[in-house]
gemmi code that builds the backbone of each chain (N, CA, C; Angstrom):
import gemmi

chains = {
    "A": [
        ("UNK", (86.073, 100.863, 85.368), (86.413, 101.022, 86.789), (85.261, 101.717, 87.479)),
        ("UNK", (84.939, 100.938, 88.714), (83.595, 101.942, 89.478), (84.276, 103.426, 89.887)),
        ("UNK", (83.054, 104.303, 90.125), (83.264, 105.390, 90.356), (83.264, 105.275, 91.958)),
        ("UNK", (83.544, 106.587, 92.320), (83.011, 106.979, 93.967), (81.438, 106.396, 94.310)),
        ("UNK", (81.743, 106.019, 95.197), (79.962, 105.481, 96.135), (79.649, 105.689, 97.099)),
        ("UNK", (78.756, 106.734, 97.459), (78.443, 107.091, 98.914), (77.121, 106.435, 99.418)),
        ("UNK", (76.967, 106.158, 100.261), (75.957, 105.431, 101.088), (75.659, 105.968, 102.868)),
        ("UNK", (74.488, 106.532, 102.821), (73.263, 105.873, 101.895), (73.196, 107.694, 101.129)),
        ("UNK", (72.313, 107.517, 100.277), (72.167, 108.465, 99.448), (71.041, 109.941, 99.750)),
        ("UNK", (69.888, 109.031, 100.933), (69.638, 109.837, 101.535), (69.381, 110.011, 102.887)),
        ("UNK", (69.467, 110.416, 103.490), (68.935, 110.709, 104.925), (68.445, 111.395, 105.624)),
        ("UNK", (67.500, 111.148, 106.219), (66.698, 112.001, 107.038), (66.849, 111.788, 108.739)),
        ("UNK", (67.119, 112.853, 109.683), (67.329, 112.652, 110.543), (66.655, 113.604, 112.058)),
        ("UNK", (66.672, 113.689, 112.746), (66.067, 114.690, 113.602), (67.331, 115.180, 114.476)),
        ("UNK", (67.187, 116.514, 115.034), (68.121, 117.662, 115.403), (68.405, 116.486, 117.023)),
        ("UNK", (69.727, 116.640, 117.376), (70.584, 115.839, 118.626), (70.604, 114.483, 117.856)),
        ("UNK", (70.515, 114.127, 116.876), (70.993, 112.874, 116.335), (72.577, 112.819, 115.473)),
        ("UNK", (72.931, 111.542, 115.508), (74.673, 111.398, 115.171), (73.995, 110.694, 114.202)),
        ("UNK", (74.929, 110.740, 113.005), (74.921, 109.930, 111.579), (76.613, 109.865, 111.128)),
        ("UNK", (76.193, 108.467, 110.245), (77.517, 107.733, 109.713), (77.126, 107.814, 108.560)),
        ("UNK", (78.079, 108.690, 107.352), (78.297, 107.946, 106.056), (79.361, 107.359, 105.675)),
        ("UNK", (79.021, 107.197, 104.315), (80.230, 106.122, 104.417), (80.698, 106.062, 102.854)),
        ("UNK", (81.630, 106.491, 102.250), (82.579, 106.713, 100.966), (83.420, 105.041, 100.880)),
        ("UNK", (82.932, 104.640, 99.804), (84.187, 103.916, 98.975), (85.104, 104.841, 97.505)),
        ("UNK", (86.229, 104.622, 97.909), (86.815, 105.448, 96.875), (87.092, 104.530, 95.574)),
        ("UNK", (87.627, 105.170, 94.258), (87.853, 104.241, 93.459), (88.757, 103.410, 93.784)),
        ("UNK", (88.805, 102.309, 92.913), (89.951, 100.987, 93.488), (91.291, 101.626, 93.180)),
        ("UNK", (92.517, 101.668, 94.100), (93.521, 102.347, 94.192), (93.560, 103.392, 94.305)),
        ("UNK", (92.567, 104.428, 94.957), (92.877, 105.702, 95.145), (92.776, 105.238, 97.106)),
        ("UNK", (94.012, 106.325, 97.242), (94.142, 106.271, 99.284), (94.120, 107.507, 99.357)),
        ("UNK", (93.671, 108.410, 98.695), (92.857, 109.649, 99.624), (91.755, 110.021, 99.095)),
        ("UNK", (90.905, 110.098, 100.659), (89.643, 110.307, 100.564), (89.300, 112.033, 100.987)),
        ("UNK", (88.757, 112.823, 100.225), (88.019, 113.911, 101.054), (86.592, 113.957, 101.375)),
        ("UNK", (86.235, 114.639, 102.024), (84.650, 115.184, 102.429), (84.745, 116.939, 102.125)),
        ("UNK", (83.528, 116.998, 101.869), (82.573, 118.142, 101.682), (81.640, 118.433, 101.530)),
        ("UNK", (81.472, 119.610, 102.421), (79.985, 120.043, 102.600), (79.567, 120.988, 101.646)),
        ("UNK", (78.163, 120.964, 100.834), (77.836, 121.171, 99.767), (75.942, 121.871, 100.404)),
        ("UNK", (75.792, 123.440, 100.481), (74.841, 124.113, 101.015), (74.442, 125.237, 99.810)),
        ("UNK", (73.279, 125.441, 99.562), (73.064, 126.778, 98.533), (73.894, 128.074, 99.020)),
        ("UNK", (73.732, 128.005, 100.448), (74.742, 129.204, 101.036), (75.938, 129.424, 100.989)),
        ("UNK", (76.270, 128.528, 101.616), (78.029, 128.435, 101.798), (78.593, 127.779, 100.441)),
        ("UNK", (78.209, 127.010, 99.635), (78.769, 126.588, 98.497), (79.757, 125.080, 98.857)),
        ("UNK", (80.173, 124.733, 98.305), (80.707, 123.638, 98.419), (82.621, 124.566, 99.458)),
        ("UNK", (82.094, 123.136, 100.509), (83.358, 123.476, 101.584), (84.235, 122.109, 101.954)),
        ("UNK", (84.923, 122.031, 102.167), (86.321, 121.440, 102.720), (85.988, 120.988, 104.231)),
        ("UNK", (85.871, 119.869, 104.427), (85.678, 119.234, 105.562), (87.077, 118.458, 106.457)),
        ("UNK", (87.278, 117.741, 105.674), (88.418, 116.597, 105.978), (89.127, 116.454, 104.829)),
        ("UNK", (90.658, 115.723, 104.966), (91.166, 114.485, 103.990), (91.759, 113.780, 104.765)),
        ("UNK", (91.856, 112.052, 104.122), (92.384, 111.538, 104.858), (93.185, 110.651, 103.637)),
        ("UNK", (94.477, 110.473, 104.007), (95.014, 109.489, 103.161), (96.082, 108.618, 103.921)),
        ("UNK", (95.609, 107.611, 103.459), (96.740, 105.949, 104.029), (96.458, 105.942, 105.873)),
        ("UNK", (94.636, 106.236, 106.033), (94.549, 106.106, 107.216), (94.394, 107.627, 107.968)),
        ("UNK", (95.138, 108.413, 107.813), (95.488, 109.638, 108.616), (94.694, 110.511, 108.594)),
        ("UNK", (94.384, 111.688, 108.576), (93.531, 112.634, 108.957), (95.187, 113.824, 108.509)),
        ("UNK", (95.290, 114.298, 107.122), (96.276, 115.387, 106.958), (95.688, 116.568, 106.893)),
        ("UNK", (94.103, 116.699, 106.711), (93.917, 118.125, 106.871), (92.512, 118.318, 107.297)),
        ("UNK", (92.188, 119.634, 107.896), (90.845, 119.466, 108.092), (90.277, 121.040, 108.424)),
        ("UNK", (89.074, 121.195, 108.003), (88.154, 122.383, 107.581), (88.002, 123.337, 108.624)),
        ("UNK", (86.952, 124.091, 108.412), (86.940, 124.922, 109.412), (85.669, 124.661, 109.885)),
        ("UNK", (85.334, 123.523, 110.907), (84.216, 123.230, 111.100), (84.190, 122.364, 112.699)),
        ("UNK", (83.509, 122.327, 112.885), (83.093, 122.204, 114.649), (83.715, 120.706, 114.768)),
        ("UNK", (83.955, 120.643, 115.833), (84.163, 118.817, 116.362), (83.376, 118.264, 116.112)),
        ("UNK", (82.345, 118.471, 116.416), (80.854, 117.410, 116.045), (81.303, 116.460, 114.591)),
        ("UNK", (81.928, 117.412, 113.246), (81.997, 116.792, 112.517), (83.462, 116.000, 112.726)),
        ("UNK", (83.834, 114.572, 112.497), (84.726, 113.940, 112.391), (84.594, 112.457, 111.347)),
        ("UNK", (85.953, 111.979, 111.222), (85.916, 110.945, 110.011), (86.987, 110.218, 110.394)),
        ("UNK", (86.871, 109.313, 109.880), (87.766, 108.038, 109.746), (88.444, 107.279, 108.128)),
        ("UNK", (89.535, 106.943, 108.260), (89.738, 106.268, 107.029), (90.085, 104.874, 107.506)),
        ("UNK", (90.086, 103.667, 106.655), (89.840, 102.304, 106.796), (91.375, 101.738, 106.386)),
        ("UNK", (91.706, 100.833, 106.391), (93.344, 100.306, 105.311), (92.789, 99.891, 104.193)),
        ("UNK", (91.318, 99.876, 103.731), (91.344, 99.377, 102.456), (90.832, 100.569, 102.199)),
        ("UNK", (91.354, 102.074, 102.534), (90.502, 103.181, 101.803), (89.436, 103.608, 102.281)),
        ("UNK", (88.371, 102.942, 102.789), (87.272, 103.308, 102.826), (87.079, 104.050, 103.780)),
        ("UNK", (86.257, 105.364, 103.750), (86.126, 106.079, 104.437), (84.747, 106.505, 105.484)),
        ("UNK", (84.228, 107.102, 106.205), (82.950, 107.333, 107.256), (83.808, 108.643, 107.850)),
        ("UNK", (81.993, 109.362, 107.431), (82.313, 110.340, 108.510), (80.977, 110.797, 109.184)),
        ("UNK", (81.386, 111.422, 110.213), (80.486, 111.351, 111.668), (79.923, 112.423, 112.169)),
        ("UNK", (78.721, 112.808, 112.126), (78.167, 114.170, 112.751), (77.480, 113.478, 114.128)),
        ("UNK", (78.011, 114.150, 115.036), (77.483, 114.089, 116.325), (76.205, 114.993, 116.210)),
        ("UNK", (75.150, 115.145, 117.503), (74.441, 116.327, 118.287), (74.280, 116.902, 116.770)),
        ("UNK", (73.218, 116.023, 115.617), (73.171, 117.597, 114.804), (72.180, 118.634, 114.846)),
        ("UNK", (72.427, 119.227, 113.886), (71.901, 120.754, 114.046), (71.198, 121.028, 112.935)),
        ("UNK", (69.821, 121.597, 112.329), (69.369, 121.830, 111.442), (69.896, 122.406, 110.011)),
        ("UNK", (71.183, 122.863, 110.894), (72.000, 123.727, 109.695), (73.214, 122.719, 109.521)),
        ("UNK", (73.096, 121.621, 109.746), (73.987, 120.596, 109.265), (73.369, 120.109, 107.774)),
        ("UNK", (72.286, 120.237, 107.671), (71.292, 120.025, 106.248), (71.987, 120.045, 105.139)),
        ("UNK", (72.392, 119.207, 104.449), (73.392, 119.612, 103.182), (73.462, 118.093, 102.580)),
        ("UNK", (74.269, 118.410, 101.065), (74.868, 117.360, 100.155), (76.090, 117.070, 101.136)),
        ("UNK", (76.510, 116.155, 101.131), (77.865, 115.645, 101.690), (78.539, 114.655, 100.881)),
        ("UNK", (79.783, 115.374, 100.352), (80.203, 114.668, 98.931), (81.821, 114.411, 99.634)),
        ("UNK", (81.745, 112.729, 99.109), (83.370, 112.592, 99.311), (83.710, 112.587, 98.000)),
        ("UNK", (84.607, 112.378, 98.129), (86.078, 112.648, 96.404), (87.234, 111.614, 96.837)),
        ("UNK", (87.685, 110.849, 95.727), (88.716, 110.274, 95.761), (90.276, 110.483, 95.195)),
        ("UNK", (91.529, 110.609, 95.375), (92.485, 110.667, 94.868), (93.238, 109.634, 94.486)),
        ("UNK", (94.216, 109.691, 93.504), (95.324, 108.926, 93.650), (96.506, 109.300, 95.087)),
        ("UNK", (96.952, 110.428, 95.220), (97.672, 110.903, 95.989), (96.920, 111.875, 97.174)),
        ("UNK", (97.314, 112.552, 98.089), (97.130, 112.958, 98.763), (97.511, 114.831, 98.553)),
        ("UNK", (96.637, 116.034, 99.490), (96.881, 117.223, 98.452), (98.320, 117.505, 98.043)),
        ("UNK", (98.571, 118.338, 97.726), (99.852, 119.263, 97.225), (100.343, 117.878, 95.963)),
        ("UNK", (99.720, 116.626, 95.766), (100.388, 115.974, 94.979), (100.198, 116.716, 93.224)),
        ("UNK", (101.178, 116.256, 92.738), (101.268, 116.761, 91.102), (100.756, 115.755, 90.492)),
        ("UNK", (99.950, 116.311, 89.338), (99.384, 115.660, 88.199), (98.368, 114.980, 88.386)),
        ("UNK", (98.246, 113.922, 87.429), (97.343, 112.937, 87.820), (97.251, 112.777, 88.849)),
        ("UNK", (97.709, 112.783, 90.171), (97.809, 111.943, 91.229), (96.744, 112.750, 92.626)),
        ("UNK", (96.325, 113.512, 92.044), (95.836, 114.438, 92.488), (94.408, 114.995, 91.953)),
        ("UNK", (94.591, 114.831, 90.863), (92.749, 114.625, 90.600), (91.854, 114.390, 91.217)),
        ("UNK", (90.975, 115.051, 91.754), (89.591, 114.748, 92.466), (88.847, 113.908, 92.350)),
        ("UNK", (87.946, 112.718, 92.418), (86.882, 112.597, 91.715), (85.490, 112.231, 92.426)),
        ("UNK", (84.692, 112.603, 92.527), (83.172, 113.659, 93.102), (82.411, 112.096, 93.528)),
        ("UNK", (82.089, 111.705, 94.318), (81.072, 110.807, 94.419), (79.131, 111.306, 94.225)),
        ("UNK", (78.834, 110.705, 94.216), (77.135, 111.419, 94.068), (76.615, 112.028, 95.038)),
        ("UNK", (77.021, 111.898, 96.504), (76.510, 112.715, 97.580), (75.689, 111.779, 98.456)),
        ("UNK", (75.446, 112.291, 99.959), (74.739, 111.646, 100.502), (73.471, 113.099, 101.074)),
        ("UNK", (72.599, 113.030, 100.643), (71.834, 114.145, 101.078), (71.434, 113.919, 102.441)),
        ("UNK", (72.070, 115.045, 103.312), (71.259, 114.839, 104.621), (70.025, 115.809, 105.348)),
        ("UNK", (69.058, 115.385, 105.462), (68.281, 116.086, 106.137), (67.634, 116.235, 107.693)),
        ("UNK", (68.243, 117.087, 108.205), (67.905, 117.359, 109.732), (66.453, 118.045, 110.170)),
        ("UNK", (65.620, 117.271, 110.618), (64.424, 117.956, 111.065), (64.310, 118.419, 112.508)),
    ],
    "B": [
        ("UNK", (86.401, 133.523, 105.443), (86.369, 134.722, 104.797), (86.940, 133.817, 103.434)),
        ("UNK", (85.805, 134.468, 102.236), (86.063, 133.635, 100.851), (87.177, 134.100, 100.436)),
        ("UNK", (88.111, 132.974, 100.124), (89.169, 133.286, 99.133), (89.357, 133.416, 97.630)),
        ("UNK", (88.038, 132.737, 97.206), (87.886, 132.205, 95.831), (86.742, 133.262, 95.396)),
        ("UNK", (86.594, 134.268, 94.282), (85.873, 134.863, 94.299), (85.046, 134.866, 93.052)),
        ("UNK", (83.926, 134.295, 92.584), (83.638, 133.733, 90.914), (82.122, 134.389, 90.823)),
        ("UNK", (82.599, 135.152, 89.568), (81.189, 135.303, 88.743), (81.060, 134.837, 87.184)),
        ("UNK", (80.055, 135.414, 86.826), (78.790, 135.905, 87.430), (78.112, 134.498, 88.676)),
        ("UNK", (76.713, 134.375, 88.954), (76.355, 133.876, 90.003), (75.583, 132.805, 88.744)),
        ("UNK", (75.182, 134.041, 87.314), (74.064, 132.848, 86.569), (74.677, 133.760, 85.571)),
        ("UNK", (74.505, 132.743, 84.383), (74.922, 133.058, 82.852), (73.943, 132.383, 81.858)),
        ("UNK", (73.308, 133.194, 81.002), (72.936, 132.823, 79.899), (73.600, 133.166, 78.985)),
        ("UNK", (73.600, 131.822, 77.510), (74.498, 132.483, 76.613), (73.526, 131.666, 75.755)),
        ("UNK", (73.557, 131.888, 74.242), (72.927, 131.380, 73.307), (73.708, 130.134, 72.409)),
        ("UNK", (72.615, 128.828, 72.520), (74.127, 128.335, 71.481), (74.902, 128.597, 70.431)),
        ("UNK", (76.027, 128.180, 70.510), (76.917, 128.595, 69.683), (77.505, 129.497, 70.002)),
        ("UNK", (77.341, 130.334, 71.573), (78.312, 131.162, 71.649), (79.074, 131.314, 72.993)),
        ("UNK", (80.071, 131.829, 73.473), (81.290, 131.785, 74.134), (80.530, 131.936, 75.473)),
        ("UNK", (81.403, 130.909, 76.249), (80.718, 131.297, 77.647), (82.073, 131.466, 78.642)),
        ("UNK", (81.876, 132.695, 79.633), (83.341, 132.990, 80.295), (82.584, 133.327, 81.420)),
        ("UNK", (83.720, 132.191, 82.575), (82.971, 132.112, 84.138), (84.816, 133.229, 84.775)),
        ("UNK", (84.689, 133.861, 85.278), (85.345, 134.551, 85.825), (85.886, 133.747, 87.299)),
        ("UNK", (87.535, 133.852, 87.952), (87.830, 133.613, 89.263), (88.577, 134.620, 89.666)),
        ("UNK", (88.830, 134.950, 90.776), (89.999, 135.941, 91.527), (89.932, 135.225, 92.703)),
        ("UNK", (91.702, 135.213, 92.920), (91.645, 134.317, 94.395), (92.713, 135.504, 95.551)),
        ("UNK", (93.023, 135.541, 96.121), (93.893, 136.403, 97.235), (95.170, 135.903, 97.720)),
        ("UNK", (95.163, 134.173, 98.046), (96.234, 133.553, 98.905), (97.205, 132.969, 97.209)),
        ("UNK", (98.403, 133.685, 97.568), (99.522, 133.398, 96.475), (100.315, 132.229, 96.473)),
        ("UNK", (99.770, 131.726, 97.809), (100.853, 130.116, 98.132), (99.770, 128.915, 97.006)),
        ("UNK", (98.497, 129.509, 96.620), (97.748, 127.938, 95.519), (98.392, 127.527, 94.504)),
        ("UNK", (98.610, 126.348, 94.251), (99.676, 126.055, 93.159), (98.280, 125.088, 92.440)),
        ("UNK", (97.090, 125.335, 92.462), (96.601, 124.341, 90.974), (95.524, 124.786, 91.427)),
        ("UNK", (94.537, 124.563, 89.885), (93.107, 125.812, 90.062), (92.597, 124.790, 89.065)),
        ("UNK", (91.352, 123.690, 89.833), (90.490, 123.270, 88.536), (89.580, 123.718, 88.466)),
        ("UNK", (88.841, 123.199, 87.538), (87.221, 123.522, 86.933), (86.282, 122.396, 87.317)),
        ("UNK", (85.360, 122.568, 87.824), (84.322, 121.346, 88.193), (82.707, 121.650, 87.633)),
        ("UNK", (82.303, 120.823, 87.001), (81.163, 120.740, 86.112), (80.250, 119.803, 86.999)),
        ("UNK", (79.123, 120.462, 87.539), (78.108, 119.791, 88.608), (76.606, 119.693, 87.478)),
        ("UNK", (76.668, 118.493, 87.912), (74.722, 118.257, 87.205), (73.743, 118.359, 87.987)),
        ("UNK", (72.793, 118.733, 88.069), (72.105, 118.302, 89.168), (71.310, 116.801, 90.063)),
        ("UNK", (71.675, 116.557, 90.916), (71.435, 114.987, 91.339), (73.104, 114.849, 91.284)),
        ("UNK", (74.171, 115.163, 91.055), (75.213, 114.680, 90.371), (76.474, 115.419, 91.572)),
        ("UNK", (77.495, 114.490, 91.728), (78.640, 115.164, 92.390), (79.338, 116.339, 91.270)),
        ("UNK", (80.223, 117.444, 91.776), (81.259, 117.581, 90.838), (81.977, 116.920, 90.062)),
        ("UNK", (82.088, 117.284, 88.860), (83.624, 116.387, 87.660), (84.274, 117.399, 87.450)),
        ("UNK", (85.364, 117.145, 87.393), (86.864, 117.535, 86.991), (86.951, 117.791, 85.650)),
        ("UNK", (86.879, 119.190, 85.240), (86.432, 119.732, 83.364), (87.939, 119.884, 83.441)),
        ("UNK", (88.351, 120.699, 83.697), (89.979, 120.994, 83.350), (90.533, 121.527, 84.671)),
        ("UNK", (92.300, 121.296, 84.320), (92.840, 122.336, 85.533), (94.211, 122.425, 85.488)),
        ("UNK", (94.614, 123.761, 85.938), (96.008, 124.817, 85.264), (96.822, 125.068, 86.424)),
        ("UNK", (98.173, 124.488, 86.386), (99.130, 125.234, 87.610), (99.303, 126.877, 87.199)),
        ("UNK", (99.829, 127.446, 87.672), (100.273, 128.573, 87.907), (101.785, 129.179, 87.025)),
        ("UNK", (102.171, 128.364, 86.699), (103.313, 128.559, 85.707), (103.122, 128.431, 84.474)),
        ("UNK", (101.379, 128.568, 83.775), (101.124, 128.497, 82.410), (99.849, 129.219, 82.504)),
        ("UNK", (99.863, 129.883, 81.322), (99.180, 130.928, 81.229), (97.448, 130.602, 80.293)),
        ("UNK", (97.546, 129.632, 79.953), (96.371, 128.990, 79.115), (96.385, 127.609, 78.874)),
        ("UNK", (95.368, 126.735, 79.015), (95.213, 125.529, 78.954), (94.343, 125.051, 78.036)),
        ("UNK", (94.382, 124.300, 76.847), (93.019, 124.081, 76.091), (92.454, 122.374, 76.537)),
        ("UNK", (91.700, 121.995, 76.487), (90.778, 120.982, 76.368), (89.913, 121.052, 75.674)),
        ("UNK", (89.611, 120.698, 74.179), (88.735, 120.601, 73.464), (88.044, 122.065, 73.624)),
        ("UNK", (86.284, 122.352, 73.953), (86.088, 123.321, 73.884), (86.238, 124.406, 74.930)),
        ("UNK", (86.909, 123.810, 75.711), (87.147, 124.176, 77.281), (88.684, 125.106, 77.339)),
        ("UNK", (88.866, 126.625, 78.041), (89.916, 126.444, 77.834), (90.169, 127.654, 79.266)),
        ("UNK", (91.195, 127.571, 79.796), (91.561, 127.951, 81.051), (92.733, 129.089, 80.675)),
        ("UNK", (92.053, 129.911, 81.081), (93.139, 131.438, 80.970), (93.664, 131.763, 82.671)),
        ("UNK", (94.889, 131.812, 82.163), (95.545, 132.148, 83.715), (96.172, 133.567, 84.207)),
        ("UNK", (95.901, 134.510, 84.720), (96.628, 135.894, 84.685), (97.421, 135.473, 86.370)),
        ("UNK", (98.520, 135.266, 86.642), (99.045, 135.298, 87.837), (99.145, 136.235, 88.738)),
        ("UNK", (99.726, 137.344, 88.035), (99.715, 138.859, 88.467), (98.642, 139.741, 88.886)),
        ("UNK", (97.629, 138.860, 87.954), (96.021, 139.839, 88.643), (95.606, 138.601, 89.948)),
        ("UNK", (96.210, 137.576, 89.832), (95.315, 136.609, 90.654), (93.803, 136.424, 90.334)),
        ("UNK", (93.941, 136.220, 88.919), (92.525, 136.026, 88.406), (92.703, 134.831, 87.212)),
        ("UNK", (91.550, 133.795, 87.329), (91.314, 132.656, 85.985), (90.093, 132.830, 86.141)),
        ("UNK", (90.412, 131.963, 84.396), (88.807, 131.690, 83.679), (88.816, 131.291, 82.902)),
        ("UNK", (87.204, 130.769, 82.927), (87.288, 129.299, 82.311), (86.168, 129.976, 80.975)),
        ("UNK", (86.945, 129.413, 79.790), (85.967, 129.777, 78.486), (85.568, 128.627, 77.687)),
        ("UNK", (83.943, 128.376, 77.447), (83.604, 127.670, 76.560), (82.924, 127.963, 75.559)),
        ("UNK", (83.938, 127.523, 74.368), (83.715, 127.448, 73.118), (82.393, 126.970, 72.675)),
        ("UNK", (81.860, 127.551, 71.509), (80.481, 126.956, 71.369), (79.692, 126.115, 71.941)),
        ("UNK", (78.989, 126.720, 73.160), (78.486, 126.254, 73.854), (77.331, 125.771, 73.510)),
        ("UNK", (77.135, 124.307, 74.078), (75.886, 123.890, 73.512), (75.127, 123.549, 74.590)),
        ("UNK", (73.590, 123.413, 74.515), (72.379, 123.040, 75.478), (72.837, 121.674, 76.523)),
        ("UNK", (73.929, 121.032, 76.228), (74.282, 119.786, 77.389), (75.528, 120.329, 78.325)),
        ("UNK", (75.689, 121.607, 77.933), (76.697, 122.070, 79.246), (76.156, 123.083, 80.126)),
        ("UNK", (74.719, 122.848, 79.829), (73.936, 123.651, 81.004), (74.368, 123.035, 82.864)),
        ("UNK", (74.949, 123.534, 83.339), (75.701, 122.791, 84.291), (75.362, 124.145, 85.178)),
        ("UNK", (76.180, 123.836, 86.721), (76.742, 124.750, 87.411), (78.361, 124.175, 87.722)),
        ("UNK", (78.592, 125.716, 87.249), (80.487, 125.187, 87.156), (80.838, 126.100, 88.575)),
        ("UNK", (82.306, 125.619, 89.115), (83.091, 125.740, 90.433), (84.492, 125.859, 89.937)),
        ("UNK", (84.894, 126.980, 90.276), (86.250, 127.125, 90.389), (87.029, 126.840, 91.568)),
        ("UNK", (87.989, 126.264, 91.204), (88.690, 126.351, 92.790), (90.142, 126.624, 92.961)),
        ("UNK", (90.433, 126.671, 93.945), (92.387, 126.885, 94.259), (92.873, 125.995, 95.352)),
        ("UNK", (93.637, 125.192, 95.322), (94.689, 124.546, 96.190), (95.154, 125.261, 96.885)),
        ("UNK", (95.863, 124.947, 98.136), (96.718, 125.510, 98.917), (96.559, 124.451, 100.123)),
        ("UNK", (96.954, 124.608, 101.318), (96.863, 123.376, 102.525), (95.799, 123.097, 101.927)),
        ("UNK", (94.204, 123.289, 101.798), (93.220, 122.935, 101.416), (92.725, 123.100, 100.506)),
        ("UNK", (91.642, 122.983, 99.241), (91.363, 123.135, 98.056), (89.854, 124.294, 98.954)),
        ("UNK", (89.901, 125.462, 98.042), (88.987, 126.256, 98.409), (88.080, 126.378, 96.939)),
        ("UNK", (86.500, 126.422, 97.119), (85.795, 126.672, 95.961), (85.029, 127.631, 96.112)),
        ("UNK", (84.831, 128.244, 94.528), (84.098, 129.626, 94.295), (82.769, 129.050, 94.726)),
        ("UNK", (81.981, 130.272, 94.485), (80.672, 129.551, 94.911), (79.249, 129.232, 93.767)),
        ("UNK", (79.668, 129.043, 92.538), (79.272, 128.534, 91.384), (78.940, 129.498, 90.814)),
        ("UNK", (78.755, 129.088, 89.420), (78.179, 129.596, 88.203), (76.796, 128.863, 87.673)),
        ("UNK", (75.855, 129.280, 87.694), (74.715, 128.474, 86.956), (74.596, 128.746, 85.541)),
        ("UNK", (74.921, 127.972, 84.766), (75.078, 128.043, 83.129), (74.163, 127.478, 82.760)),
        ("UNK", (72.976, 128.417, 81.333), (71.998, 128.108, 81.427), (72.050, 128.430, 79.840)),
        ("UNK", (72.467, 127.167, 78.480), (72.785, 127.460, 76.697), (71.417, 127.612, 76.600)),
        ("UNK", (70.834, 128.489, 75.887), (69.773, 128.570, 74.805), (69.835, 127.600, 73.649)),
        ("UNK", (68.545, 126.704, 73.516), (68.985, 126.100, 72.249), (68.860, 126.833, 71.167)),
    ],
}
model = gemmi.Model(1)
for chain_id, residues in chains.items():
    chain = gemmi.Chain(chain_id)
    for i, (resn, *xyz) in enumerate(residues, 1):
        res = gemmi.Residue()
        res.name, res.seqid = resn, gemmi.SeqId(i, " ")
        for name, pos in zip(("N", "CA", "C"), xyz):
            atom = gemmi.Atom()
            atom.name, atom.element = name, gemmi.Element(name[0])
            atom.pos, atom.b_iso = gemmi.Position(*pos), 0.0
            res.add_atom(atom)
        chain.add_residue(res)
    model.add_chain(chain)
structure = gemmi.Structure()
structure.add_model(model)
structure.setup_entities()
């Protein structure tokens, strides 16, 4: 079974620019998360979205926002960025959505999309 | 304000011997606490992970100690060898999954 796939893997961008990535989750998983991944802050909690929806979301500016697809697939969106937007940006896939038990709830890490803001 | 609180920051241990990443968390509503094993170039993986109503978890050399009452886990590996040079992440559930802010594990061969 494929793993998580984020695209594109890297990016380079300049400060007041908007970027799209874009998460496929594994086949049959409908929740997707994002996270932001900085030497500073450590890996953080952005979004989840499952069966479409938007059930939870981080502590982080509007600029950042996301979308989920009906076949899963997910994009998410930095408006106006900012140098300190600079980071790994890792989605994760579930079977279930949070608070679910067991298996269904397992994480699993895609490779990241590195972004770089100049 | 961190909820998840994990040391040490870096660990050396020699192979063949025990490696223990420390957590303490604050919010009592988290009901599940995994372990995530990062490579570098590499997303997080899912090493192990313990609800709150059991006090130890084994996985092979991996094994998850749970104190509820202190609000503290940790994760111990058994003879550690030179391919689990990783940086490991603890984390806790609750509305959102919150993570420590790593461990850099660094086996001596």
């Amino acid at each position: 079974k494929a793993g998580v796939t984020q695209t594109p893997r890297y990016l380079i961008k300049t400060r007041g620019q908007q970027v799209t990535l874009s998460c496929s989750p594994i086949s049959g998983h409908r929740s997707v998360s994002w996270y932001q991944q900085t030497p500073g802050q450590g890996l953080q909690f952005l979004f989840e979205y499952f069966s479409e929806t938007q059930r939870n979301k981080g502590n982080f500016p509007g600029r950042f926002s996301g979308r989920q697809f009906s076949n899963s697939r997910s994009e998410m969106n930095v408006s106006t960025l900012e140098l300190g937007d600079s980071a790994l940006y890792l989605c994760a896939s579930s079977l279930g959505p949070s608070r679910s038990l067991g298996l269904n709830y397992e994480q699993y890490f895609g490779p990241g999309t590195r972004l770089t803001v100049t | 304000q961190q909820q998840v609180k994990q040391s040490p920051q870096s660990l050396i241990v020699q192979k063949g011997g025990i490696s223990i990443i420390n957590c303490a968390y604050e919010n009592t509503a988290f009901d599940y606490f995994p372990w995530y094993q990062q490579f570098p170039g590499k997303g997080p993986a899912l090493l192990i992970a313990i609800r709150p109503d059991v006090s130890e978890k084994k996985e092979g050399r991996f094994t998850i100690s749970f104190n509820k009452s202190a609000k503290q886990f940790s994760l111990h590996i058994m003879d550690s060898q030179p391919g689990d040079s990783a940086t490991y992440f603890c984390a806790a559930r609750g509305d959102k999954i919150i993570f420590g802010k790593g461990t850099r594990l660094h086996i001596l061969p």
